[in-house]
N, C-alpha and C positions, 0 to 999 in steps of 0.2 A: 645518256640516262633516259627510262621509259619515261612519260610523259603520267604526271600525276592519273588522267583518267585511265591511263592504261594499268598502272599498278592497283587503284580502284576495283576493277572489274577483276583483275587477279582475285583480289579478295574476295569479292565478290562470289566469285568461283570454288575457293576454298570456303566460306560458309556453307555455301550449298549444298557440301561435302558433310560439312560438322553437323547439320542441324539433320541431313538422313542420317550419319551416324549416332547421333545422340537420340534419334525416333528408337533405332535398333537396340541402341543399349536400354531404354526404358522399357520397350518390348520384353528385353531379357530379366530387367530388373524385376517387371511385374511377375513372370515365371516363377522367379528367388522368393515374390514375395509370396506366392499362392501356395510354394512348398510351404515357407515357414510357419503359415496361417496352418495347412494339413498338419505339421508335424508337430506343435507349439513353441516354437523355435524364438529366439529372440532376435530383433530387427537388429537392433547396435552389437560391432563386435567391434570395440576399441580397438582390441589391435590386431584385426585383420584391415583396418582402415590404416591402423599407424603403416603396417609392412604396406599396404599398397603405396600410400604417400613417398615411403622411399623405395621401392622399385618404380614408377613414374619417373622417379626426380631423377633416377641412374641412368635413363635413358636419354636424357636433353643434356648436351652441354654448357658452361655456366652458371654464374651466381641468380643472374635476373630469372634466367629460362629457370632454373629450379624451383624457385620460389614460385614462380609463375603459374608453374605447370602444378603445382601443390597446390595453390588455392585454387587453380581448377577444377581439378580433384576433389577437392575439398565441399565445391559446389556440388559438382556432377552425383557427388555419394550421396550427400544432403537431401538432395532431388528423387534419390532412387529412397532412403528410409521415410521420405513424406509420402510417397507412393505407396510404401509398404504399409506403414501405419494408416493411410486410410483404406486399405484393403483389412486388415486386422479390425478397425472399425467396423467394416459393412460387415462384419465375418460373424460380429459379436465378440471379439475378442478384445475389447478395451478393458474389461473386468469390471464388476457392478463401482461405480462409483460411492463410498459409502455415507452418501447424503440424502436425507429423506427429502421432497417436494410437498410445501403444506402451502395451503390457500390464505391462510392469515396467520400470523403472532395475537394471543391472547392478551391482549393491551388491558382488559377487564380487572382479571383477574391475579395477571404477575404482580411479582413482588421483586422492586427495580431497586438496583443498589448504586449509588454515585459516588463519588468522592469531596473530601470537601468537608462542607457545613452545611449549614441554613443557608441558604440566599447566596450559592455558589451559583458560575454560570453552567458547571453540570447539572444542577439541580434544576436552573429554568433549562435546561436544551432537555431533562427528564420529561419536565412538565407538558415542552413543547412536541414531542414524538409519545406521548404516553395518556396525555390528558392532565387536566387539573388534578383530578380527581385519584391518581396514582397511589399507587400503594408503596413507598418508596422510603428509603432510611440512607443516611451515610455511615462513609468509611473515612479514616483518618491519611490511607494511600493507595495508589493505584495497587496496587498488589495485593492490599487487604480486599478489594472489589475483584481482582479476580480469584482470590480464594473463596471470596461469598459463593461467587457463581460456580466455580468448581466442588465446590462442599454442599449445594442445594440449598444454603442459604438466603439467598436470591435465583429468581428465575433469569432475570437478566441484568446488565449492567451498563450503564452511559459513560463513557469515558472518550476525554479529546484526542483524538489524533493527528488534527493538522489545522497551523493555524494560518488565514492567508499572509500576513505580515512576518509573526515568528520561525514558521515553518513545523517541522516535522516535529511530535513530540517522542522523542525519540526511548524515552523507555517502554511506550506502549508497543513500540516494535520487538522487543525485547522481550516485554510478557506474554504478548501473541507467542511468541516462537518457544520459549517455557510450557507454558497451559496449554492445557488441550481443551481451549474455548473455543469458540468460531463466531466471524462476524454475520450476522443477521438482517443488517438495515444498519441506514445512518444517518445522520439528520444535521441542518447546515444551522448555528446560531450567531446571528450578528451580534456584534459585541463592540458594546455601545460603553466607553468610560463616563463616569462624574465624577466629580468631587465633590463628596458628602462628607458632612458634620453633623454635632448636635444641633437639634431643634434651636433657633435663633443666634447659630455663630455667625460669623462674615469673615471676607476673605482676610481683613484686618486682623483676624486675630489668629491664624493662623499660622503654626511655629513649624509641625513635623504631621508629616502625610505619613502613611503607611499605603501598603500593597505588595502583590506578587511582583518580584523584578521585569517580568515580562512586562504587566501591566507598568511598570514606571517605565521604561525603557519605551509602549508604544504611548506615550504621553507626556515626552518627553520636551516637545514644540511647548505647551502650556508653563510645563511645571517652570521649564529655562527663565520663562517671564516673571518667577519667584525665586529671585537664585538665595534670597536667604531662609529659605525651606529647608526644612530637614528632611533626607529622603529617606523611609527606612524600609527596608525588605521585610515581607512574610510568607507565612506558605502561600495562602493564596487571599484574593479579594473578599473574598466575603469574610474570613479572620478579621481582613483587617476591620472592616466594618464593626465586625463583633466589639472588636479591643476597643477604637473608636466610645461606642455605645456601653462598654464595662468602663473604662476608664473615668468619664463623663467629665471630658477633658476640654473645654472649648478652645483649647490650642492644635487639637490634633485633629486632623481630619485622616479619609480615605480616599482612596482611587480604586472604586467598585462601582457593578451597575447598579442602576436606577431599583433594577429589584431586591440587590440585595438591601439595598438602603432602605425599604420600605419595608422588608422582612425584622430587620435590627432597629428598625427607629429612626434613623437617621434624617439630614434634610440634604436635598440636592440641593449645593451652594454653585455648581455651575457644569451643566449639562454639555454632553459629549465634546470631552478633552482629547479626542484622539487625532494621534497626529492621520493618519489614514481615515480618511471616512469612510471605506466599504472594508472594515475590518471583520473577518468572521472565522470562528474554528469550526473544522468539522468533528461531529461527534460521530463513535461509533458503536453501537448496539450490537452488546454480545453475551452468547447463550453459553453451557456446557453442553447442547442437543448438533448435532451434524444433520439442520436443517437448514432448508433455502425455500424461501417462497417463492411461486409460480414464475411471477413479472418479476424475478429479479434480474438486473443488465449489467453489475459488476460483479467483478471476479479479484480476492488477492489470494496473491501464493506468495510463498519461501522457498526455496532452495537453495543448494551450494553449487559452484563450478570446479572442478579441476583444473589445479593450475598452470594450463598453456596456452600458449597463443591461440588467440578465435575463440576461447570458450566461450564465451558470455554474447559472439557476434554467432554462433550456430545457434547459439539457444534462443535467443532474440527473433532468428528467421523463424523459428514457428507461428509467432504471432505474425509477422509477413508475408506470409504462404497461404496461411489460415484467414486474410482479413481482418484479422483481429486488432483494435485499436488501445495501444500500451500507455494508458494514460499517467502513471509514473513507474516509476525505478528510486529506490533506497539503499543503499548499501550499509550492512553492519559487521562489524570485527565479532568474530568465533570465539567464544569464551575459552578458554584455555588454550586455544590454539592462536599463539602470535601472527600477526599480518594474515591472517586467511580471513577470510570475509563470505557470508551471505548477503542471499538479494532476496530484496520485499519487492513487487509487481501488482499493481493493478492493471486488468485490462477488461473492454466492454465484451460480456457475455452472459449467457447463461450454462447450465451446466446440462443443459439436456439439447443442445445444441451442435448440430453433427462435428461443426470447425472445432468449436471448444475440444469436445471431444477426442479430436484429430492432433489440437495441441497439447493437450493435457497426456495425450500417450507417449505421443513425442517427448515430451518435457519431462514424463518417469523415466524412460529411458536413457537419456543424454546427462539428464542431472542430478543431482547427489540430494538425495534426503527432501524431495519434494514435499510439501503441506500445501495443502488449499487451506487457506485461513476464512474464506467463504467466499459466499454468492449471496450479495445481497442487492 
């Protein structure tokens, strides 16, 4: 038997092979791509790649070598339409992206729509990306806020998308991908519980709490230490608050914040109950206009895969090629269509940005039903 350094340098020997024949194929591949760019020709040809993958595999013997030599393959093509697509870029062939570039949002003069109440935490995360001084009304549901915005009834709209403890708020993925709204900016609100009452209650006298289930659930350490509490769900905090202060119940209290209780009357009977102390949801500010400001450095999209092996790990490499840093991935079920699924993506960019660019052509191409949902 050769002696491990001998079989080494074997290999050795055969890379040195693969890596000038892999210069050569690149060579050839950029020719493919400077026709395609001349002719207007499109990069992805599903299934000149499928027949390639099984004429490859008819040539090696075995289960492992096939598989093998296919995801090789599988790289090698990858390599050559990243090649072509950033040739098609430089060419001006990416197609006008249809997003306009503005220097500011009119914080002045919009008219911001939230959901909720009085004294909702969309209402202070409005306040807090908007000013005091906002020009701002609610809706009774996220979908009435995005009909405001799609109907010109509001310019923009504040709504949660993610919370650090509860997670993803998962209908707003849902209306994104319905509406043809787009995100614009976004803004980060700590989210501070209390437990408020009327003006002069104490924790004695207190029978049944109200709030959002979420809100009991991240304040749940506190409440335990009153197990003969009544817990009751509502839509959301600052309701509760309201009910609270319409009832004029000194039995009942709420689990809202400090603002809403200042909004409806209320007293903080005992400041931040949360079981997490750096709790906070991300809001997201969204227009019906297909604009992105200058400095903006994230990007979300939507799309579908087709369902075979690797689809979702080809699509992925673009942001891998490209530099590009994929700060989450979401997946949701396809409305009438059982077990197929879209993906929601954020990743750091902007849209005038050559990578983006590079990826965003790539990712028309490869994937089913593309949406940038923005750049903000």
């Amino acid at each position: 038997m050769e002696t491990l350094e001998a079989l080494r340098e074997k290999l050795d020997h055969i890379d040195e092979q693969i890596a000038l024949l892999y210069e050569k194929r690149m060579d050839v591949c950029a020719e493919v791509g400077e026709y395609k760019v001349k002719e207007g020709k499109k990069v992805f040809d599903r299934q000149r790649e499928r027949d390639k993958l099984a004429e490859v595999a008819s040539k090696v013997t075995g289960d492992f070598n096939k598989k093998g030599i296919q995801e090789l393959y599988q790289q090698l093509m990858s390599m050559s339409r990243k090649l072509q697509y950033q040739q098609l870029v430089e060419a001006g062939a990416l197609g006008r992206l249809p997003f306009i570039r503005i220097d500011d949002l009119d914080k002045r003069n919009a008219r911001v729509v939230f959901q909720g109440t009085e004294g909702a935490y969309g209402q202070a995360a409005m306040r807090q990306f908007f000013g005091e001084d906002v020009n701002g009304f609610h809706v009774r549901t996220f979908r009435d806020a995005m009909e405001a915005i799609e109907e010109g009834a509001a310019d923009y709209a504040v709504l949660p998308i993610e919370n650090s403890t509860a997670g993803p708020v998962i209908e707003m993925y849902d209306l994104l991908d319905e509406f043809e709204n787009y995100i614009v900016a976004e803004t980060i609100l700590p989210i501070v519980h209390t437990l408020s009452g009327l003006p002069g209650a104490k924790l004695s006298d207190i029978q049944r709490v109200y709030s959002k289930t979420e809100a009991l659930m991240q304040t749940t350490r506190f409440l335990d230490d009153h197990p003969d509490w009544q817990k009751i769900s509502v839509v959301n905090t600052a309701i509760a608050a309201k009910k609270v202060l319409k009832d004029q119940d000194i039995s009942q209290a709420a689990v809202c914040s400090a603002y809403a209780a200042k909004v409806h009357g209320l007293e903080v009977l005992v400041d931040e109950i949360n079981d997490v102390a750096d709790n906070s949801t991300r809001f997201i500010v969204v227009t019906n206009q297909k604009v992105f400001l200058k400095n903006a450095s994230k990007i979300s999209i939507r799309f579908e895969l087709p369902h075979q092996s690797g689809s979702l790990y080809s699509i992925l490499s673009h942001f891998i090629h490209n530099d590009l840093n994929m700060s989450k991935i979401e997946s949701r079920p396809i409305k009438g269509r059982p077990w197929e699924y879209c993906f929601f993506v954020d990743f750091d960019g902007n849209l005038e940005e050559a990578a983006v660019k590079n990826a965003v052509r790539g990712l028309r191409e490869e994937a089913k039903n593309l949406k940038i949902l923005g750049n903000y």
